[in-house]
C-alpha positions as CSV (number, residue, x, y, z in Angstrom):
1,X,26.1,-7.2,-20.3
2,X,23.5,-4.4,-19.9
3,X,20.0,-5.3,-21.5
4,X,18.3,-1.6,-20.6
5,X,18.6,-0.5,-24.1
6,X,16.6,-4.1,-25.3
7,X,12.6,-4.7,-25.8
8,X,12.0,-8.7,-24.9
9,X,8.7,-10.0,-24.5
10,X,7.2,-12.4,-22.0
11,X,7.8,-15.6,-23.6
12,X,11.8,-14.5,-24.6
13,X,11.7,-13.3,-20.6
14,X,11.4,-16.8,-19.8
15,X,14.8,-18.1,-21.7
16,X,16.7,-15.3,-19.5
17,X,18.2,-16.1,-16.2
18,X,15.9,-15.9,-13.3
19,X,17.8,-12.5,-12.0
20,X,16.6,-10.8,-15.0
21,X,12.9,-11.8,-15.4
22,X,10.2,-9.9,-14.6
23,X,9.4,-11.8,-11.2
24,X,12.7,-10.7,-10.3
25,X,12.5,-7.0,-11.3
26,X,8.9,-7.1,-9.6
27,X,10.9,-8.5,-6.3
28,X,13.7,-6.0,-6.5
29,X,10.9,-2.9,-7.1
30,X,9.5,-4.4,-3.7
31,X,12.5,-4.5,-1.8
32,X,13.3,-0.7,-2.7
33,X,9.7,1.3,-2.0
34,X,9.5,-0.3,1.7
35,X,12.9,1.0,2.4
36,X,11.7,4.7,1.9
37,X,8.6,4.8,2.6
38,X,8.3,2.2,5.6
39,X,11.7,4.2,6.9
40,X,9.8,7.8,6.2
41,X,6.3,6.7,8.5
42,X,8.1,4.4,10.9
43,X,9.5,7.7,11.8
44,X,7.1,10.4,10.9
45,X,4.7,10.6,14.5
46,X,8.0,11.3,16.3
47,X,9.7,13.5,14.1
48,X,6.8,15.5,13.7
49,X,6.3,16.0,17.4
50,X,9.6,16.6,18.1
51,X,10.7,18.7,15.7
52,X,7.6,20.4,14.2
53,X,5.5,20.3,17.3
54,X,2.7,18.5,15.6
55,X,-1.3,18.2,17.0
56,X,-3.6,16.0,16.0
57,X,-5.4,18.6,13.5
58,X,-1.5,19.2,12.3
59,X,-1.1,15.5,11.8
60,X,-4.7,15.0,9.8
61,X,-3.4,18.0,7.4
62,X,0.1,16.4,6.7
63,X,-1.8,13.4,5.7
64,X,-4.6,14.7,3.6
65,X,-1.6,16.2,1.4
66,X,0.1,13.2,1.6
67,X,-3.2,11.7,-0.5
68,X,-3.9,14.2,-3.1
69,X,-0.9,12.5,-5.6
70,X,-3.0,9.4,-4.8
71,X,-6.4,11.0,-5.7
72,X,-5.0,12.3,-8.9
73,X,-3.4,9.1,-9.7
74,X,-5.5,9.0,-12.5
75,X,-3.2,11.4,-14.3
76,X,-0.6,8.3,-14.4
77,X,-2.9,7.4,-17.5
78,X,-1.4,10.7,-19.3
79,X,2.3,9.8,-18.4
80,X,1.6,6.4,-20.1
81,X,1.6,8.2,-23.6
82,X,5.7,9.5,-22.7
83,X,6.9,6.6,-21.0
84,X,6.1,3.1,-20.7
85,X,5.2,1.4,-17.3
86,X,8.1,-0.3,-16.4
87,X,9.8,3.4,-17.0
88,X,7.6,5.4,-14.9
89,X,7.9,2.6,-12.1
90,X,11.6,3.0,-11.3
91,X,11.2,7.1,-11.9
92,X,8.6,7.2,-9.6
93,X,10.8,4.7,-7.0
94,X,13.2,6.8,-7.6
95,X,11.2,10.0,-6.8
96,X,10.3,8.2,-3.4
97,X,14.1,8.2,-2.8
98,X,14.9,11.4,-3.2
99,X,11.8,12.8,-0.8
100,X,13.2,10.6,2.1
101,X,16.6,11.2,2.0
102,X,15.7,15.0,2.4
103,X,13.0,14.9,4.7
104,X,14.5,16.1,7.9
105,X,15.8,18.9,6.0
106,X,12.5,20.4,6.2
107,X,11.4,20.4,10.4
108,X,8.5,22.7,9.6
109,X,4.8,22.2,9.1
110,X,5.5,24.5,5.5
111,X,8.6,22.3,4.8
112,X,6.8,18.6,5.6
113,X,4.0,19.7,3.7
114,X,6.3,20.1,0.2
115,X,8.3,16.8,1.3
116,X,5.6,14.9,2.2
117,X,3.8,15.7,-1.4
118,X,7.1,14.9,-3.7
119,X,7.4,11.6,-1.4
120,X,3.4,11.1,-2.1
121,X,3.9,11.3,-5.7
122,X,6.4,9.0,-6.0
123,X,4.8,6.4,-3.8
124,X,1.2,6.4,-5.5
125,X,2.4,6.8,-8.6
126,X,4.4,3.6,-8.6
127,X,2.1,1.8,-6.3
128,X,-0.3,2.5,-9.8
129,X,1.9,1.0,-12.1
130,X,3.3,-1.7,-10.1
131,X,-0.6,-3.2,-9.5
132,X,-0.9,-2.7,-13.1
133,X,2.6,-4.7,-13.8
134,X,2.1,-7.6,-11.4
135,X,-1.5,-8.4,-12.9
136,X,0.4,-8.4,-16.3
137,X,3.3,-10.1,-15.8
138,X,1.7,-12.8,-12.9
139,X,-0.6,-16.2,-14.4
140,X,-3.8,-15.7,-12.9
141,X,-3.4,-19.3,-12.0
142,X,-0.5,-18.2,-9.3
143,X,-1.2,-14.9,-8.5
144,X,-2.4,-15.0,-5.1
145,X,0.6,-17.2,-4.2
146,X,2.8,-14.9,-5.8
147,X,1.4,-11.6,-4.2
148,X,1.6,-13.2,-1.1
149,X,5.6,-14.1,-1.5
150,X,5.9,-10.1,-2.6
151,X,4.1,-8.7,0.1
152,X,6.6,-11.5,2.3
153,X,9.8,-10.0,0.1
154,X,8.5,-6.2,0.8
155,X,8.1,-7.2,4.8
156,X,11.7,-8.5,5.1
157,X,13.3,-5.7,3.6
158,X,11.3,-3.9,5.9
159,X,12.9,-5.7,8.7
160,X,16.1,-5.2,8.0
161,X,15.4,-1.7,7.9
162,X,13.4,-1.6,11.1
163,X,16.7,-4.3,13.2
164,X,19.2,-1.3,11.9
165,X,16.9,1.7,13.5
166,X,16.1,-0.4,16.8
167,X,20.1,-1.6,17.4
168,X,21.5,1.9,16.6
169,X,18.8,4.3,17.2
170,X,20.5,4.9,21.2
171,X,23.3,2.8,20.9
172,X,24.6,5.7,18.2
173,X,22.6,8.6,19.0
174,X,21.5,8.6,15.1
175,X,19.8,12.0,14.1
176,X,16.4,11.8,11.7
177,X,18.5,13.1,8.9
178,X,21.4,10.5,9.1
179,X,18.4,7.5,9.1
180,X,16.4,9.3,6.1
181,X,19.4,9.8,4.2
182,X,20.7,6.5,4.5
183,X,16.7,4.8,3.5
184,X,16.2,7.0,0.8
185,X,20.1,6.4,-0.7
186,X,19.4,2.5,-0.6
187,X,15.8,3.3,-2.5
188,X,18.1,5.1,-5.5
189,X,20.5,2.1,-5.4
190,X,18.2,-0.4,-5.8
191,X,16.9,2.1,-8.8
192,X,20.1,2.5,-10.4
193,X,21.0,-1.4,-10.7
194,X,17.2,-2.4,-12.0
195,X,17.7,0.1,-14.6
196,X,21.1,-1.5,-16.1
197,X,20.2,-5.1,-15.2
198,X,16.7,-5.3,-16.3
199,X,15.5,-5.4,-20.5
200,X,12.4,-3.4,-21.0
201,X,9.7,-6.0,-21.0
202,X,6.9,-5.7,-23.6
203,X,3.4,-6.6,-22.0
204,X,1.5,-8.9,-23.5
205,X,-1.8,-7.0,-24.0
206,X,-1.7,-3.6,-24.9
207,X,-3.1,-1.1,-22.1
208,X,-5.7,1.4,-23.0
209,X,-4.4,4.7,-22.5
210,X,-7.4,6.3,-22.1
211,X,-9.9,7.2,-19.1
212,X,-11.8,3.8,-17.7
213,X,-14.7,4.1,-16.3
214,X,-17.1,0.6,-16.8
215,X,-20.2,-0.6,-15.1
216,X,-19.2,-3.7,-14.7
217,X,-16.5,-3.1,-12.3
218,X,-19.1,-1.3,-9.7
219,X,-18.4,-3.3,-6.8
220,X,-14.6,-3.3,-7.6
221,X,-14.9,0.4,-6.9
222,X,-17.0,0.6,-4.2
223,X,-14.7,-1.6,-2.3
224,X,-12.0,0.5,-3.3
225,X,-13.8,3.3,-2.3
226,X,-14.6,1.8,1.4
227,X,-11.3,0.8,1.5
228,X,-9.4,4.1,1.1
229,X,-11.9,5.6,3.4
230,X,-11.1,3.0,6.3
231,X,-7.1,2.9,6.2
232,X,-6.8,6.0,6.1
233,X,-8.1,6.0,9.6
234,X,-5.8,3.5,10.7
235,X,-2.7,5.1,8.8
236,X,-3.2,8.7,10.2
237,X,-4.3,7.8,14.0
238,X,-3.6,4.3,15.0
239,X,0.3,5.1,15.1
240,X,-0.3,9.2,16.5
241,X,-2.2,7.4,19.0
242,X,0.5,5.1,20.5
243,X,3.0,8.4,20.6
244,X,0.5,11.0,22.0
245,X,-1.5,8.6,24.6
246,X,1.5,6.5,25.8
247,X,4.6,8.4,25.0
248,X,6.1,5.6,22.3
249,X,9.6,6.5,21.9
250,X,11.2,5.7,18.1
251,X,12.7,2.4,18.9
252,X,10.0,1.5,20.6
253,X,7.7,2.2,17.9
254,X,9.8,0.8,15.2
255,X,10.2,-2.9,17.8
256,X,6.4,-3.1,17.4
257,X,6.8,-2.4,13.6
258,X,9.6,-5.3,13.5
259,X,7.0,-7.7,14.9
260,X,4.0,-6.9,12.7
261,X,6.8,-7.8,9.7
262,X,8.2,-11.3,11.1
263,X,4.0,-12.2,11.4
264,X,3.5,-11.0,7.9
265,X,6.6,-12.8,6.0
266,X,4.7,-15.4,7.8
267,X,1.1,-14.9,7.1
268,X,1.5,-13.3,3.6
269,X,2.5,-16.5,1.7
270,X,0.1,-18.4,3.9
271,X,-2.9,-15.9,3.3
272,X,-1.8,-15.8,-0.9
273,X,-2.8,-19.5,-0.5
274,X,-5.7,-19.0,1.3
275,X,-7.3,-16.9,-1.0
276,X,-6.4,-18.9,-4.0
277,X,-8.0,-22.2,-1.9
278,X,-11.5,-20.2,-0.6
279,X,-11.6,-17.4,-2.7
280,X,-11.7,-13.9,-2.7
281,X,-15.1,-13.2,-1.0
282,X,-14.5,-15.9,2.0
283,X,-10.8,-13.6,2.4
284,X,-12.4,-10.0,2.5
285,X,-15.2,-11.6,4.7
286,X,-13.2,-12.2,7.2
287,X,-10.8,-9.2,6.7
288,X,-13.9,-7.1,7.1
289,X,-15.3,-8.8,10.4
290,X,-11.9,-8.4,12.0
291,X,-11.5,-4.9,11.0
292,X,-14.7,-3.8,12.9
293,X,-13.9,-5.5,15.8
294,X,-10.1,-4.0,15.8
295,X,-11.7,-0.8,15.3
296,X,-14.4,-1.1,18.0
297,X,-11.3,-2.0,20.4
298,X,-9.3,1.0,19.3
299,X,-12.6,3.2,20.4
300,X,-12.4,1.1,23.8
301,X,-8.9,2.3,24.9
302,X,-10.5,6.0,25.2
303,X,-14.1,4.6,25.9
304,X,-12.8,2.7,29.2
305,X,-9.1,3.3,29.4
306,X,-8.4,0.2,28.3
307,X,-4.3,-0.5,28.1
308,X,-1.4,-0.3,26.2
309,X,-0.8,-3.8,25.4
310,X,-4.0,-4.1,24.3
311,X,-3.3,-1.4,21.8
312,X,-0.4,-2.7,20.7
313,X,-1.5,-6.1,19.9
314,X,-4.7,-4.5,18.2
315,X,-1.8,-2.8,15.9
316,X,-0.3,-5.9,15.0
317,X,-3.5,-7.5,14.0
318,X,-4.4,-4.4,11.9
319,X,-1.6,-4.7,10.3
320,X,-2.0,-8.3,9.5
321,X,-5.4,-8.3,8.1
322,X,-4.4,-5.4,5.5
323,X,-2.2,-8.2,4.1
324,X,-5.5,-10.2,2.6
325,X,-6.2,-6.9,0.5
326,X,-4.5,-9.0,-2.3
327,X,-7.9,-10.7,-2.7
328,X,-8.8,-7.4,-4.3
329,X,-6.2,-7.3,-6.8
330,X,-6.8,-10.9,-7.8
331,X,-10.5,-10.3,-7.9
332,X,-10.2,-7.4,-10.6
333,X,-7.9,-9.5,-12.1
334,X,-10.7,-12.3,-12.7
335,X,-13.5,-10.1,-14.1
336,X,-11.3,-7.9,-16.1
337,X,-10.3,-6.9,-19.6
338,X,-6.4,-7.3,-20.0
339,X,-6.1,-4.3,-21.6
340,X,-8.0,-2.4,-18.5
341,X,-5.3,-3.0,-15.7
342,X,-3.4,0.3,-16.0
343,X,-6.4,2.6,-16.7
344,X,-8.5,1.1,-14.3
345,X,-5.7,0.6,-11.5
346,X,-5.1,4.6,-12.0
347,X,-8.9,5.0,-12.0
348,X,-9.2,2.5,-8.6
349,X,-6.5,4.9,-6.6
350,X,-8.3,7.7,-7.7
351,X,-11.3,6.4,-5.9
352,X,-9.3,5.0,-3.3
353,X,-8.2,8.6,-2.4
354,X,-11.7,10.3,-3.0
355,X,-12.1,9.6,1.1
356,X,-8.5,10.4,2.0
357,X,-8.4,13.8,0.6
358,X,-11.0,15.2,3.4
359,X,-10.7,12.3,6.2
360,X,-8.1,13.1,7.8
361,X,-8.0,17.0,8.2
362,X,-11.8,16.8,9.0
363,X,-11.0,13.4,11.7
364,X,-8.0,15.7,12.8
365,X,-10.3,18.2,14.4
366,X,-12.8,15.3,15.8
367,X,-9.4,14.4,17.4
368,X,-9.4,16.7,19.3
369,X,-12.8,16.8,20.8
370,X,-13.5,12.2,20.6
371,X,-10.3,10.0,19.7
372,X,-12.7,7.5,20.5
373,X,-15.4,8.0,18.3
374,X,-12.3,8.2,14.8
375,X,-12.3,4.8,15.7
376,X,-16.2,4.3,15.8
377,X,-16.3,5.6,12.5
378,X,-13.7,3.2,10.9
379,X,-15.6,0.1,12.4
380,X,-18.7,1.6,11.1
381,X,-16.3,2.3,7.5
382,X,-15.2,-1.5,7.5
383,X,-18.8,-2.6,8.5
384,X,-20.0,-1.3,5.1
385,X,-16.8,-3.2,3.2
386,X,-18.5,-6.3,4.5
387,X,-21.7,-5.9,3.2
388,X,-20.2,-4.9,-0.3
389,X,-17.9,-8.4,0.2
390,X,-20.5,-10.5,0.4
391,X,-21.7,-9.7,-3.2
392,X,-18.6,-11.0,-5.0
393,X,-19.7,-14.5,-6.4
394,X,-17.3,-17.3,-5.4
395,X,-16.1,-18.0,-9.0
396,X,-15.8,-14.5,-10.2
397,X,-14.8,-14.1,-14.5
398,X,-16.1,-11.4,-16.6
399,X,-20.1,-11.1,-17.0
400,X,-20.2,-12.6,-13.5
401,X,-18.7,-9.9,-11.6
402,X,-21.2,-9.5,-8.7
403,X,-23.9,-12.0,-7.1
404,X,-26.2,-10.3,-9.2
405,X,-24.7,-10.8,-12.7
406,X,-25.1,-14.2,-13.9
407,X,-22.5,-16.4,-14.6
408,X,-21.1,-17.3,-18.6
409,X,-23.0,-20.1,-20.1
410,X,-20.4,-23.2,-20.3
411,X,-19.2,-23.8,-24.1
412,X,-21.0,-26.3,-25.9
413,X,-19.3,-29.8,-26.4
């Protein structure tokens, strides 16, 4: 029987069967964006080559369009006051859908521009909501372990997707369109069943639908801030590196991808533990320190030629350290009001974005003239994250958000 049309809270949730609780619904939402959008970029440096005749300066454009829905995520805030989050989640999901499944419709820079913004909407704005339904609806007690398992969930679905491009890519001479179409169409599926199978679940604490904006949280932002700024160096270049430098062909591409998602279906779980276990600063620590060293390794391949394999493996790694960004979530989770995780996640990819907006159009024409030093700059980027990491106290809770603040007196006995 359909529950879409019924309101349950968390505690009735429970008595349903596991299919229908909110763990599950958070498992299926992560099984459906990958499809899209992890189809949509696996694919993206060689479509755009091929069939737009993309440059680096082309490519840095695409993507600062790509971020302005994330810079404006803060506008998810007003949406709140029409539909509720679990609503705007699977209409956003399902906005992701529809962008991929008509992307290779449009093999111009004009066209990819438009696509790439309704894909970018859809994305960001559920990425928003989702952040702001898994600290909800996760105990802070298991939520590391939990993200971990979801990050696993979204990398296996991500796999399959990936095994079905590498073994028919040649094998059926598959055009973009019949690839996007088919991701997309599967994104829209998984929509259409979470709609009828799922009851609208009524969060526990109320969300603030108003702008966000609190002292406190400082260093939460500034690590958003640094953190924006440094992906979106890795996002943009990393992969438009491998296909301009050394010629990587779609299947080939999408092989590496398929590796960097058996090691993180691996690692995810193991890394939601680990930050539970050390903490959140001991996890960004060393995510920091391994990003500068990933980054000053990038800027060696143009520096002194070094290889491809090299650069390869410096992908995989990459991609594995971007899995311990949970420790952030988690973090806010700690020092925060319940009623702030909506505002302040659409507030967080706002400032997430501030960086993405300009960085890559303006890194697209430094391209050109110094691949080399676009990766400088990132190390330099992450360098700064690990100063900011090493002010998070080890036991973070609200009043003792930063190794400055101190901690909550213990209650009396």
């Amino acid at each position: 029987m359909s529950l879409r049309n019924e309101t349950v809270t968390l505690d009735e949730a429970r008595h349903l069967p596991r299919w229908q609780q909110p763990v599950a619904l958070l498992i299926c939402m992560a099984v459906a964006m990958p499809l899209s959008f992890s189809t949509w970029s696996a694919l993206l440096n060689n479509f755009v080559i091929e069939a737009a005749h993309f440059d680096g300066s082309d490519i840095g454009w695409l993507h600062t369009v790509r971020e302005i829905p994330g810079f404006l995520a803060i506008l998810v805030i007003f949406l709140l006051f029409i539909m509720r989050e679990q609503v705007l989640a699977l209409v956003s999901l399902a906005m992701l859908g529809v962008a991929t499944a008509i992307t290779a419709q449009f093999p111009s820079m004009g066209g990819l521009l438009f696509v790439t913004l309704l894909s970018s909407i859809g994305f960001h704005y559920y990425e928003t909501v989702n952040q702001s339904l898994q600290l909800q609806w996760l105990p802070k007690a298991r939520a590391p372990q939990m993200l971990g398992k979801l990050i696993a969930i979204g990398s296996g679905a991500t796999l399959v997707a990936y095994g079905v491009i590498v073994a028919t890519w040649r094998a059926f001479e598959l055009s973009y369109n019949a690839v996007y179409m088919a991701a997309g169409g599967l994104t829209l599926l998984i929509v259409i069943y979470c709609v009828f199978a799922f009851p609208k679940f009524q969060e526990p604490n109320p969300q603030r639908k108003e702008f966000v904006l609190r002292k406190r949280y400082w260093l939460y932002y500034a690590l958003q801030f640094m953190a924006g700024a440094r992906r979106q160096i890795f996002v943009v270049f990393a992969g438009f590196m491998m296909v301009e430098r050394f010629g990587f062909e779609v299947h080939e591409t999408t092989s590496l991808l398929m590796l960097t998602l058996v090691l993180n279906m691996i690692a995810a779980p193991l890394l939601g533990r680990a930050v539970h276990h050390f903490g959140e600063r001991n996890a960004l620590v060393i995510e920091y320190t391994g990003l500068v060293l990933v980054f000053l390794a990038y800027g060696g391949v143009y520096w002194f030629g070094w290889g491809v394999v090299l650069t390869a493996a410096l992908y995989v790694i990459d991609h594995l350290f971007f899995a311990l960004a949970l420790a952030l979530k988690t973090y806010f989770q700690k020092i925060a009001d319940p009623g702030d995780f909506a505002p302040t996640a659409a507030v967080a990819f706002t400032i997430n974005h501030i960086a993405a907006v300009f960085l890559p159009a303006g890194l697209g024409y430094l391209w050109l003239v110094s691949p080399g030093a676009v990766f400088g700059l990132a190390a330099m980027m992450a360098l700064v994250s690990l100063g900011l990491a090493l002010l998070i106290p080890r036991h973070p809770e609200p009043g003792h958000e930063t190794i400055f603040s101190a901690p909550m007196p213990a209650p009396a006995e």
